[in-house]
TORKOL-4160 file (C-alpha; in steps of 0.2 Angstrom, whole numbers, padded with zeros to 4 digits, m for minus):
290
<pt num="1" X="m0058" Y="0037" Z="0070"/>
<pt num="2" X="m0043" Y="0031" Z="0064"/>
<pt num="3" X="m0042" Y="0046" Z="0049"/>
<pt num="4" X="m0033" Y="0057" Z="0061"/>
<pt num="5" X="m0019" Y="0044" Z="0070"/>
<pt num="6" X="m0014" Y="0040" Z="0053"/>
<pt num="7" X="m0012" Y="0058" Z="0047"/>
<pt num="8" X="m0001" Y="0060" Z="0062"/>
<pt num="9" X="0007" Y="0046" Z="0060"/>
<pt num="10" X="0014" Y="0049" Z="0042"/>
<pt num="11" X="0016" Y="0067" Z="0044"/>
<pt num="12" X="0024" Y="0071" Z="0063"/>
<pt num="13" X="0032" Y="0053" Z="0070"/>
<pt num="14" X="0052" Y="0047" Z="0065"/>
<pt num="15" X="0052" Y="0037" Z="0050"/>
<pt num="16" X="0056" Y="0023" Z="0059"/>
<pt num="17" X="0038" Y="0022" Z="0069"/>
<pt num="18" X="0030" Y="0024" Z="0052"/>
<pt num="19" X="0041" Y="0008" Z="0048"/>
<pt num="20" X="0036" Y="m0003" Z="0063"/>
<pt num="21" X="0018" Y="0005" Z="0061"/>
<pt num="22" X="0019" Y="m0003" Z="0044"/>
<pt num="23" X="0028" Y="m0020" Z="0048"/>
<pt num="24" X="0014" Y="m0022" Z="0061"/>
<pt num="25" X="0001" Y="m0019" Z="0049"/>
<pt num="26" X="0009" Y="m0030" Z="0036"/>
<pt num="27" X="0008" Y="m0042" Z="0047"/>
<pt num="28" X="m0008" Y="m0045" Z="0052"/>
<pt num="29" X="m0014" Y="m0041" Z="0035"/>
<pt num="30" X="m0001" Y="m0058" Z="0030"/>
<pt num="31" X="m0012" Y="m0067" Z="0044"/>
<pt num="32" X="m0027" Y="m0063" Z="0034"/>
<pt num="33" X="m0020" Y="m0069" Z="0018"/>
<pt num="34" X="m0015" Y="m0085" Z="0024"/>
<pt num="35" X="m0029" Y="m0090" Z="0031"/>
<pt num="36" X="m0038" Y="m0087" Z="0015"/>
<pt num="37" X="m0027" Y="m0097" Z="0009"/>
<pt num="38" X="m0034" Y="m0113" Z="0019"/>
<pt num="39" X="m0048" Y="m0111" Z="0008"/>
<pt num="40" X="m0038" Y="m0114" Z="m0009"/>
<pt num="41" X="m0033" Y="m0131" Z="0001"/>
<pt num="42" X="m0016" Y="m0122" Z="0006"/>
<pt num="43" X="m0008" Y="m0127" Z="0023"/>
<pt num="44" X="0003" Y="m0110" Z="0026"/>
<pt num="45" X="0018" Y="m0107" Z="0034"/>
<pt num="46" X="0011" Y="m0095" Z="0047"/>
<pt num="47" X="0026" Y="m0094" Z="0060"/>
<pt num="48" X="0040" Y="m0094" Z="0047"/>
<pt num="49" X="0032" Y="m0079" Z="0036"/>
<pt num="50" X="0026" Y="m0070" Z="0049"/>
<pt num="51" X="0044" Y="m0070" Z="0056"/>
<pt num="52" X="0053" Y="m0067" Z="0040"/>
<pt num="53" X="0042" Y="m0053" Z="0037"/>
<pt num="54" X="0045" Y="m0044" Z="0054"/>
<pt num="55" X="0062" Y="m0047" Z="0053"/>
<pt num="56" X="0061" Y="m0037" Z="0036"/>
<pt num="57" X="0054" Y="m0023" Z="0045"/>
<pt num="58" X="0063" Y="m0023" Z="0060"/>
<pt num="59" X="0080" Y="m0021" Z="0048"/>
<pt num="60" X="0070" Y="m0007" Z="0037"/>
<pt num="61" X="0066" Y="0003" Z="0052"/>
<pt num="62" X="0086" Y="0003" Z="0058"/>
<pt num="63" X="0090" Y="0007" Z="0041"/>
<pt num="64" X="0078" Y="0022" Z="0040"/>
<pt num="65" X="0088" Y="0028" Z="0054"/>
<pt num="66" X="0107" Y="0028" Z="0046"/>
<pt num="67" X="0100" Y="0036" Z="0028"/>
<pt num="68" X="0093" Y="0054" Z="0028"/>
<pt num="69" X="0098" Y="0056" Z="0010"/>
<pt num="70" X="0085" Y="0052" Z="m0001"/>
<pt num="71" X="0097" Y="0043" Z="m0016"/>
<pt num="72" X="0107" Y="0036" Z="m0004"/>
<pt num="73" X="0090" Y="0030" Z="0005"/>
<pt num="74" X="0081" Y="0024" Z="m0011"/>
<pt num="75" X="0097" Y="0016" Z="m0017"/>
<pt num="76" X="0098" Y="0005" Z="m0001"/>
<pt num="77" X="0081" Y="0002" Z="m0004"/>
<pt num="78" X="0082" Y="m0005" Z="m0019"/>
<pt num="79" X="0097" Y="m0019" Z="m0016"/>
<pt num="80" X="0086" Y="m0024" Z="0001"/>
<pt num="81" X="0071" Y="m0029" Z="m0009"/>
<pt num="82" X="0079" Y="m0037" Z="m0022"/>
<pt num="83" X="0089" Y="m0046" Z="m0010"/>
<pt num="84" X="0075" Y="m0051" Z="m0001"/>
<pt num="85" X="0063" Y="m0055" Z="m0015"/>
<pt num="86" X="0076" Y="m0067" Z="m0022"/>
<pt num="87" X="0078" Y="m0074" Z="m0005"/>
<pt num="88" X="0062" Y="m0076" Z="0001"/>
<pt num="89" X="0059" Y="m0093" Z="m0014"/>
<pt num="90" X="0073" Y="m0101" Z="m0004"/>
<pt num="91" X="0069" Y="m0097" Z="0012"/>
<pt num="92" X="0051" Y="m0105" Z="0012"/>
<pt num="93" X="0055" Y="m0120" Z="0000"/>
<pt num="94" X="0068" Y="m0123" Z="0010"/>
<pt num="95" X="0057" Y="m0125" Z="0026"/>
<pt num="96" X="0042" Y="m0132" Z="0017"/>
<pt num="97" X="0056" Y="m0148" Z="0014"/>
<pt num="98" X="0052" Y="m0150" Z="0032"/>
<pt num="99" X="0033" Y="m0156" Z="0028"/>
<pt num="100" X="0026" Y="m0173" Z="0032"/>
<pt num="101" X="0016" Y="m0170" Z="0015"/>
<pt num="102" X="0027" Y="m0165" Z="0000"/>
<pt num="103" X="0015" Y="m0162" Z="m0011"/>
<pt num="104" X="0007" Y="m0148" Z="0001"/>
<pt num="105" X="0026" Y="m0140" Z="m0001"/>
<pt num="106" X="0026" Y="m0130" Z="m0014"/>
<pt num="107" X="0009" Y="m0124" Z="m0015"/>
<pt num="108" X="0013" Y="m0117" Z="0006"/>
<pt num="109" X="0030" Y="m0108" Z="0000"/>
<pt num="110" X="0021" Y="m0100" Z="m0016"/>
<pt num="111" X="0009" Y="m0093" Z="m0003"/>
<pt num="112" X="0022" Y="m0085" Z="0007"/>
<pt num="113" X="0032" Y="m0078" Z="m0006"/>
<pt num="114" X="0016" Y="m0071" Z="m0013"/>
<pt num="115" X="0011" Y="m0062" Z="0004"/>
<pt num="116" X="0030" Y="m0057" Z="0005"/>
<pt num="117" X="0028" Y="m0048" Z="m0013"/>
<pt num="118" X="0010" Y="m0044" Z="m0011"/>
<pt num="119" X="0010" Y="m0035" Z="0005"/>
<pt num="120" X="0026" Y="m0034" Z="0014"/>
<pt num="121" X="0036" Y="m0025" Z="0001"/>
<pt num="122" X="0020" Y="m0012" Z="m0005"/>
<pt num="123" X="0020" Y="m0008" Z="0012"/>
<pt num="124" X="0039" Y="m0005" Z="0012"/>
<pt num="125" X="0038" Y="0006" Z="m0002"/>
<pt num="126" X="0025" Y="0016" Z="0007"/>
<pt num="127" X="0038" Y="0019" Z="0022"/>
<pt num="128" X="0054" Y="0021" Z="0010"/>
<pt num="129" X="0041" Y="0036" Z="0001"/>
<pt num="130" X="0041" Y="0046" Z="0016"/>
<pt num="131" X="0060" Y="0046" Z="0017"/>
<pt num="132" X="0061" Y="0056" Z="0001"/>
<pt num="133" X="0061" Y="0073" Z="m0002"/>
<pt num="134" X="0042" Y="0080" Z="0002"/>
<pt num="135" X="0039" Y="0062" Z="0008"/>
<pt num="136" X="0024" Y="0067" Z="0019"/>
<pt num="137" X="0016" Y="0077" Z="0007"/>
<pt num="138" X="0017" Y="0065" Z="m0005"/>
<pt num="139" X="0011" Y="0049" Z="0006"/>
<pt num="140" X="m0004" Y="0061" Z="0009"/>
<pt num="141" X="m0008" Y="0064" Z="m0007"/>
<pt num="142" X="m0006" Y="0045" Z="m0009"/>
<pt num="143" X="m0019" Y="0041" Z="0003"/>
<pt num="144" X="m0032" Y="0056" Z="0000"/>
<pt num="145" X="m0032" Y="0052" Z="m0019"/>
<pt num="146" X="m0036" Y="0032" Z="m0014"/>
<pt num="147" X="m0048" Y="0036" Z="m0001"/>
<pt num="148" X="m0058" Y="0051" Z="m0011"/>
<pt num="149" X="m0057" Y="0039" Z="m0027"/>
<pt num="150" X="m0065" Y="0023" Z="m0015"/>
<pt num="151" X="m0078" Y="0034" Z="m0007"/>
<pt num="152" X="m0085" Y="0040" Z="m0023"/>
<pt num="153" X="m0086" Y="0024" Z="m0031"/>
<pt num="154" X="m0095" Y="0019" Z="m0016"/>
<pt num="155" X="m0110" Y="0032" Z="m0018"/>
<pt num="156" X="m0110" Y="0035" Z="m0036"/>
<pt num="157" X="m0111" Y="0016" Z="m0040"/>
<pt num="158" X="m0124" Y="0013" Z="m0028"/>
<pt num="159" X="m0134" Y="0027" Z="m0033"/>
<pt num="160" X="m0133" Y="0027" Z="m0052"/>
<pt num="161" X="m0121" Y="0011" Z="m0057"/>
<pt num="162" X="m0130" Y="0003" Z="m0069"/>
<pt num="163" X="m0116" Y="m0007" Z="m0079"/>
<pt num="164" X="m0109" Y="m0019" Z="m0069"/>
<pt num="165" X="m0087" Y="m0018" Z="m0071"/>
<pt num="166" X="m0084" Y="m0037" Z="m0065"/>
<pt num="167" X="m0101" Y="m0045" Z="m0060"/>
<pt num="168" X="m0090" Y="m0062" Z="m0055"/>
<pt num="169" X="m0078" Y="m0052" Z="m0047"/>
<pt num="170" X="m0086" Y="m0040" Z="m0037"/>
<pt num="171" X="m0105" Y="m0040" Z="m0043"/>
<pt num="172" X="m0109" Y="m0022" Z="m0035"/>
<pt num="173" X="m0093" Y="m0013" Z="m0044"/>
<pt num="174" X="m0100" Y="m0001" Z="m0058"/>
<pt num="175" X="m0091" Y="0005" Z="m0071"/>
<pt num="176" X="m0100" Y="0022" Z="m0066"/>
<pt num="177" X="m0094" Y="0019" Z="m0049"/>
<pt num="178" X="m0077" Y="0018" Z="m0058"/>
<pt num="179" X="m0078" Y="0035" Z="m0070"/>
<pt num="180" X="m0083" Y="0044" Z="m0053"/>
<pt num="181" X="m0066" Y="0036" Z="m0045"/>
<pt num="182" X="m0055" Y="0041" Z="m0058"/>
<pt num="183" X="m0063" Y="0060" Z="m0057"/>
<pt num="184" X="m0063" Y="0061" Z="m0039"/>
<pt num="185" X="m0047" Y="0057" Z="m0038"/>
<pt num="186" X="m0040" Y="0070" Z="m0050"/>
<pt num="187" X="m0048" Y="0082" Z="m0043"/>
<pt num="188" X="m0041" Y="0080" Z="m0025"/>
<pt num="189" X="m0025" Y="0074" Z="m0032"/>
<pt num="190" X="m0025" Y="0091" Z="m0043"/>
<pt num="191" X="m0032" Y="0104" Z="m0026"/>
<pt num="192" X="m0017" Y="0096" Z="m0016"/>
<pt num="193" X="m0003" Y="0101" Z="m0030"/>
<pt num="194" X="m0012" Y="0117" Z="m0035"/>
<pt num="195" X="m0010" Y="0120" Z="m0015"/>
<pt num="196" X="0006" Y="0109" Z="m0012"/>
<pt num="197" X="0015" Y="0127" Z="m0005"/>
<pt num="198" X="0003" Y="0133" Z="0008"/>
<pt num="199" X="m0002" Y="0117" Z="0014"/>
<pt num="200" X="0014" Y="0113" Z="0017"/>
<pt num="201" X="0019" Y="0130" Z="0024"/>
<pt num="202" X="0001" Y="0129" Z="0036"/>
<pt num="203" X="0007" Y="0108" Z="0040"/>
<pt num="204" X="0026" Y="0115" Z="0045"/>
<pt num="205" X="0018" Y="0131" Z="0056"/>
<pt num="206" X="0007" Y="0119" Z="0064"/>
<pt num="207" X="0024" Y="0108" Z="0067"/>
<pt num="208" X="0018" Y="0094" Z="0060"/>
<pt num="209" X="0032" Y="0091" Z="0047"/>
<pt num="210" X="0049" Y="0095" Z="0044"/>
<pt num="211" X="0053" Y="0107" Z="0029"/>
<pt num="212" X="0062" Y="0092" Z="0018"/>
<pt num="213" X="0044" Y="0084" Z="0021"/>
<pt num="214" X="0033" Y="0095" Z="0011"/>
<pt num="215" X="0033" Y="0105" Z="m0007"/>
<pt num="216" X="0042" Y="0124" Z="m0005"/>
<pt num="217" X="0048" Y="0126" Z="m0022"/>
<pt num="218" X="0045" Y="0141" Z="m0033"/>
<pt num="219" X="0037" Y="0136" Z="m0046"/>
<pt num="220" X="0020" Y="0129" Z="m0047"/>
<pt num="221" X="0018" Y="0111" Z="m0055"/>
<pt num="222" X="0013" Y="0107" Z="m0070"/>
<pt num="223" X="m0008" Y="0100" Z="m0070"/>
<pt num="224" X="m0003" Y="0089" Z="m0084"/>
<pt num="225" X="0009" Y="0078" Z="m0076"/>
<pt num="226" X="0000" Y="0077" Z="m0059"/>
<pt num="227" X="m0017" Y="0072" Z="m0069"/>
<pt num="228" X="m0009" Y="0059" Z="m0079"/>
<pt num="229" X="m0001" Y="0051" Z="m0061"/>
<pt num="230" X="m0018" Y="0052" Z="m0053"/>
<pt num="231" X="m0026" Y="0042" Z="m0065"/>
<pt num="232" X="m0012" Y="0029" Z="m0064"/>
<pt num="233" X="m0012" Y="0027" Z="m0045"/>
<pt num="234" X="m0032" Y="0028" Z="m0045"/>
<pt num="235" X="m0033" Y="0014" Z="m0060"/>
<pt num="236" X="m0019" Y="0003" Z="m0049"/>
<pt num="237" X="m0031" Y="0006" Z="m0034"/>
<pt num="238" X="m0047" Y="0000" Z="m0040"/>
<pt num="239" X="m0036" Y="m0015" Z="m0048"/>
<pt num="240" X="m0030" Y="m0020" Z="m0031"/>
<pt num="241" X="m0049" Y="m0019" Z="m0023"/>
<pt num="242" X="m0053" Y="m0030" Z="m0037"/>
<pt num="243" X="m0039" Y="m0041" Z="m0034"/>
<pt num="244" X="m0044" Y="m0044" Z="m0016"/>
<pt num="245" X="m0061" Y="m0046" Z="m0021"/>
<pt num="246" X="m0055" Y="m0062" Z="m0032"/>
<pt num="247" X="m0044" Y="m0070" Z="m0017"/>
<pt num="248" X="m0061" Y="m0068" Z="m0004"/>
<pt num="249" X="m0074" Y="m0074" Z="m0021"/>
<pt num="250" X="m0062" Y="m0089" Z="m0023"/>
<pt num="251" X="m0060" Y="m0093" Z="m0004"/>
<pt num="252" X="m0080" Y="m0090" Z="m0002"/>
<pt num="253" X="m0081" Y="m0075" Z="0011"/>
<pt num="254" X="m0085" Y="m0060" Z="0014"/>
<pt num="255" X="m0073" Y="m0051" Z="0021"/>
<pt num="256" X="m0053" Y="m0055" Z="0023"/>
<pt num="257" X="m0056" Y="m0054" Z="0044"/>
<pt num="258" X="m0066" Y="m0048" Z="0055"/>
<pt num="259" X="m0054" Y="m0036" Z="0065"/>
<pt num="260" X="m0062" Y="m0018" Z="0062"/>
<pt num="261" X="m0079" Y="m0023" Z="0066"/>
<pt num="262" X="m0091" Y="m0015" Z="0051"/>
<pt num="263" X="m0076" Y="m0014" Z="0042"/>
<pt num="264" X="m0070" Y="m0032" Z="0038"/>
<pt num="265" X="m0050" Y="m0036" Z="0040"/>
<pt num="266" X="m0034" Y="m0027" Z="0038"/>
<pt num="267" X="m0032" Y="m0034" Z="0019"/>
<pt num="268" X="m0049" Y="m0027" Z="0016"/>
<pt num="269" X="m0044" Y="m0009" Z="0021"/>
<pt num="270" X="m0026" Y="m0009" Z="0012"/>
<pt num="271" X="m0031" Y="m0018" Z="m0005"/>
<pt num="272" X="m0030" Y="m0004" Z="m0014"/>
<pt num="273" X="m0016" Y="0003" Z="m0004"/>
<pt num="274" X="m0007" Y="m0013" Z="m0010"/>
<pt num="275" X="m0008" Y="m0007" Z="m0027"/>
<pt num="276" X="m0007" Y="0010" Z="m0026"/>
<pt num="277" X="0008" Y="0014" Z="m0015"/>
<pt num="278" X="0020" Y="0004" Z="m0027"/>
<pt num="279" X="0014" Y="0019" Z="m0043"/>
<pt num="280" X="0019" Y="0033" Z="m0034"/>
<pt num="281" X="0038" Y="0026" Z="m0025"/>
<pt num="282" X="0043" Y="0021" Z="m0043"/>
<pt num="283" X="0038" Y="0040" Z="m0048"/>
<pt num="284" X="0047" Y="0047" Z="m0034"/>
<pt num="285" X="0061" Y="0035" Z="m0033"/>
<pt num="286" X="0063" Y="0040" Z="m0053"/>
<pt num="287" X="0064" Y="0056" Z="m0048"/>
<pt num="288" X="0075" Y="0055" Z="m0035"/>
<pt num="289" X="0087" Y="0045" Z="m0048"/>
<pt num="290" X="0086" Y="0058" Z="m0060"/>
């Protein structure tokens, strides 16, 4: 059900919705997070992230209003988060001096500068992607190569996964499971480029792009490349599902939450996301640069 508000949402509304969209996603998924935390004996600062991190977003979403150049956009982008990431260890050890408990100081800043680099700036990168050139096409093929790569690691692995991948970790991931990811993937990955000029000609004729925001050009890219970055973004996708799985085996649950009912939390939806999104804005911020 949700499939289709977020393929409007990244292709048709104003970067700037994507980027409160994204902020507001960030945020609950940072609630999450820092409640699994309380399981590591961790006393987070809740308010104090939570409000950093929407202040973050509230500033990336006026900023994605002032730069429709793509170089000027990504180089923007680039001095905000190391700003911010160099920031954010003051910020929270600074607040954390305010504790009854010092020793519980340190361990609640390092939390909410992890949740800052761990979610807030991924999902960042995934709103300063869809302000470069074919943005929406590539943020699509971001989430269809994660999505086609989790589904058939799901089925295959639970059909025929026979050697378990991280049995600690994650005891029903499969290296079969895996294999199928990485294949799926490419092949979805490979379609979309293969494709990239009448699916973005049918997305602009059923105005639900812009021209900057899909692939017109002439010549038809190269498999090579487009295979070799599928397999990257699919390997850094199954590495943040296992990631995730660590934080929840450690804290002893389940799921991250319990706000999509049947589905676990926000942070068990977007692991991969986390890891993912950060593979392909480097790609395409190097390509912009070059």
């Amino acid at each position: 059900m949700l499939i289709p508000i977020v393929l409007a949402l990244i292709l048709r509304a104003p970067v700037w919705a994507l980027a409160l969209v994204a902020g507001a996603v960030a945020l609950l998924t940072i609630h999450e997070f820092l409640k699994l935390t309380e399981s590591y004996g961790v006393s987070p600062l809740t308010l104090p992230t939570l409000g950093c991190v929407g202040i973050y977003f509230f500033f990336l979403a006026a900023e994605t209003t002032r730069s429709d150049t793509p170089l000027l956009s990504t180089g923007n982008f680039l001095i905000t988060i190391g700003f911010a990431a160099a920031l954010a260890p003051f910020l929270f050890l600074t607040r954390a001096m305010r504790g009854e408990d010092l020793r519980a100081g340190y361990p609640a800043a390092a939390a909410s500068v992890f949740a800052f680099g761990y979610i807030a700036l991924p999902m960042a990168m995934l709103v300063q992607l869809r302000q470069q050139w074919a943005g929406a096409f590539y943020v699509l093929y971001l989430l269809l190569v994660v999505w086609a790569g989790d589904i058939f690691a799901y089925f295959i692995g639970k059909s025929i996964g026979r050697h378990l991948m991280a049995p600690r970790i994650s005891p029903k991931k499969t290296w079969e499971g895996a294999v199928a990811s990485v294949l799926a993937s490419v092949g979805v990955g490979c379609l979309l480029f293969h494709y990239a000029l009448p699916i973005s000609s049918a997305l602009l004729r059923w105005g639900l792009i812009e021209r900057r925001d899909g692939l017109f050009g002439l010549e038809q890219p190269a498999m090579w490349p487009v295979i070799r970055l599928t397999i990257t973004i699919n390997i850094a996708a199954q590495l943040g599902d296992l990631v995730e799985s660590l934080l929840k085996r450690g804290a002893g649950v389940k799921d991250s939450g319990a706000l999509l009912p049947g589905h676990g939390g926000m942070l068990d939806r977007i692991d991969a996301l986390l890891f993912a999104a950060p593979v392909l804005w480097f790609y395409a911020a190097w390509r912009v640069m070059q």
